[in-house]
C-alpha positions as CSV (number, residue, x, y, z in Angstrom):
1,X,55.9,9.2,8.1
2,X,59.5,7.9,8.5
3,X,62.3,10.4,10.9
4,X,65.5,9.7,10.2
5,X,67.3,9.4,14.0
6,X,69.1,12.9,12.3
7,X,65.3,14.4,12.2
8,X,64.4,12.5,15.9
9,X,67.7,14.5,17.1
10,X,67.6,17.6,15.8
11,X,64.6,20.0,14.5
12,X,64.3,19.8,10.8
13,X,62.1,21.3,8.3
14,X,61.0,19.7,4.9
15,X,62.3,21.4,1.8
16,X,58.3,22.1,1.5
17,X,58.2,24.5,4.4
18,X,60.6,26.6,3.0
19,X,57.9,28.8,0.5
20,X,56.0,29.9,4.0
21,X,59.3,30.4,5.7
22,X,60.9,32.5,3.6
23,X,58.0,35.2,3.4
24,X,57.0,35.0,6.9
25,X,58.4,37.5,9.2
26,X,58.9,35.6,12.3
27,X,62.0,33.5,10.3
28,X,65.4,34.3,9.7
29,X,66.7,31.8,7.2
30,X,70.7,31.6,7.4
31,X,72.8,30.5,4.6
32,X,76.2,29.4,6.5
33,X,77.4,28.4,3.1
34,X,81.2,30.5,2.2
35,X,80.1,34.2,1.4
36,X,81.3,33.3,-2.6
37,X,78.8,29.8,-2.5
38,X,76.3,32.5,-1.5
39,X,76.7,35.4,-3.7
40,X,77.0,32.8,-6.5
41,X,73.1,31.8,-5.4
42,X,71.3,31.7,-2.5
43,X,67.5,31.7,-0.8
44,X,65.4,34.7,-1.6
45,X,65.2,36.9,2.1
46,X,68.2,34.6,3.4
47,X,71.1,36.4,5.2
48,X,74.7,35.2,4.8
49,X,76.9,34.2,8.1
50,X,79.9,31.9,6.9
51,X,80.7,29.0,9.2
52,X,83.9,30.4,9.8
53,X,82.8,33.9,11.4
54,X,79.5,32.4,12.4
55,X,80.8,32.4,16.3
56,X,82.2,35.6,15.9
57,X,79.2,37.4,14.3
58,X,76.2,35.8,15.1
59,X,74.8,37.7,18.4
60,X,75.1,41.3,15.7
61,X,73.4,39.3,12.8
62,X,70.8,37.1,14.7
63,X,67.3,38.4,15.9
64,X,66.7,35.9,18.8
65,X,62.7,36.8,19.0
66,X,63.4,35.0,15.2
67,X,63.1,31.1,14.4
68,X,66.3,30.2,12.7
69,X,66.4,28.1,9.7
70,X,69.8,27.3,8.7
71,X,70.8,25.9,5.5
72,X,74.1,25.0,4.6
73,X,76.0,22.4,1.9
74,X,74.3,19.5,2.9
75,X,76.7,18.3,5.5
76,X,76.6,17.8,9.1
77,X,80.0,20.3,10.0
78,X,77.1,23.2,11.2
79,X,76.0,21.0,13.7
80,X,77.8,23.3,16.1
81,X,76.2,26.1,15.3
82,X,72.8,24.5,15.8
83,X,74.4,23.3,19.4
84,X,75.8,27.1,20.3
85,X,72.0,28.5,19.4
86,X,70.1,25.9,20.9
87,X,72.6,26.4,24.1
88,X,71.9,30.2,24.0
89,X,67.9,29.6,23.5
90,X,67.5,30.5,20.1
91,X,64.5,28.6,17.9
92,X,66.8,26.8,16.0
93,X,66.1,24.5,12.6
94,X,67.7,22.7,9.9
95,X,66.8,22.5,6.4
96,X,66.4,18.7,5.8
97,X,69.0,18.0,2.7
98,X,70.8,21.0,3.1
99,X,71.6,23.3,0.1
100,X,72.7,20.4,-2.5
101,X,68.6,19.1,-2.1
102,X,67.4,22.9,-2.5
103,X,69.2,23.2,-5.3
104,X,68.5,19.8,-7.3
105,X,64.9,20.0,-6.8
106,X,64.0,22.0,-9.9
107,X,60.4,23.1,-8.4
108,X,62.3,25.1,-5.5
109,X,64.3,27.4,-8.0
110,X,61.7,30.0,-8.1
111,X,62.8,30.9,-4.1
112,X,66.4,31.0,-5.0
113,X,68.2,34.4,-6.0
114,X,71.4,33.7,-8.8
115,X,74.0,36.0,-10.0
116,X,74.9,37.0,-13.4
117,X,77.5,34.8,-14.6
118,X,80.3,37.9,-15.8
């Protein structure tokens, strides 16, 4: 199997993972997405903690007996937040790809939740 020196540096999970994750109670999977991205569509069971107010809000939204799976657009900005958790001892992971993999893998779209379009 080939890591990525992304995957050697930081704990990842594979897109794969996510069905077991999502239903299992010792996870807390956290979309750090903007609140509209999320509301638009998200992960089934996933809370919603923008980047922006992450720092602010995290310690009243995050259960630190949880693991933490965060998902975000795909990019490396919530880095961060992975640093700030891991720093504070949380079990902290990120979803390999990001949101824009999730979402263009056709297969996954039975564990994502959308909104009516109005």
């Amino acid at each position: 199997m080939f890591f990525s020196s992304f995957q050697m540096k930081y704990n990842t999970k594979q897109l794969k993972k996510l069905p077991k994750i999502i239903i299992s109670p010792k996870w807390l999977v956290v979309d750090v997405r903007p609140k509209e991205d999320w509301k638009e569509s998200h992960v089934v069971n996933s809370i919603n903690v923008p980047h922006h107010l992450f720092k602010l809000l995290y310690h009243k939204k995050i259960d630190k007996n949880k693991k933490i799976l965060f998902i975000s657009q795909g990019g490396r900005s919530h880095l961060d937040l992975y640093k700030l958790l891991r720093k504070h001892n949380f079990k902290v992971y990120i979803l390999d790809g990001g949101w824009k993999k999730l979402h263009e893998t056709p297969e996954y779209d039975e564990y994502l939740t959308y909104s009516p379009i109005d």
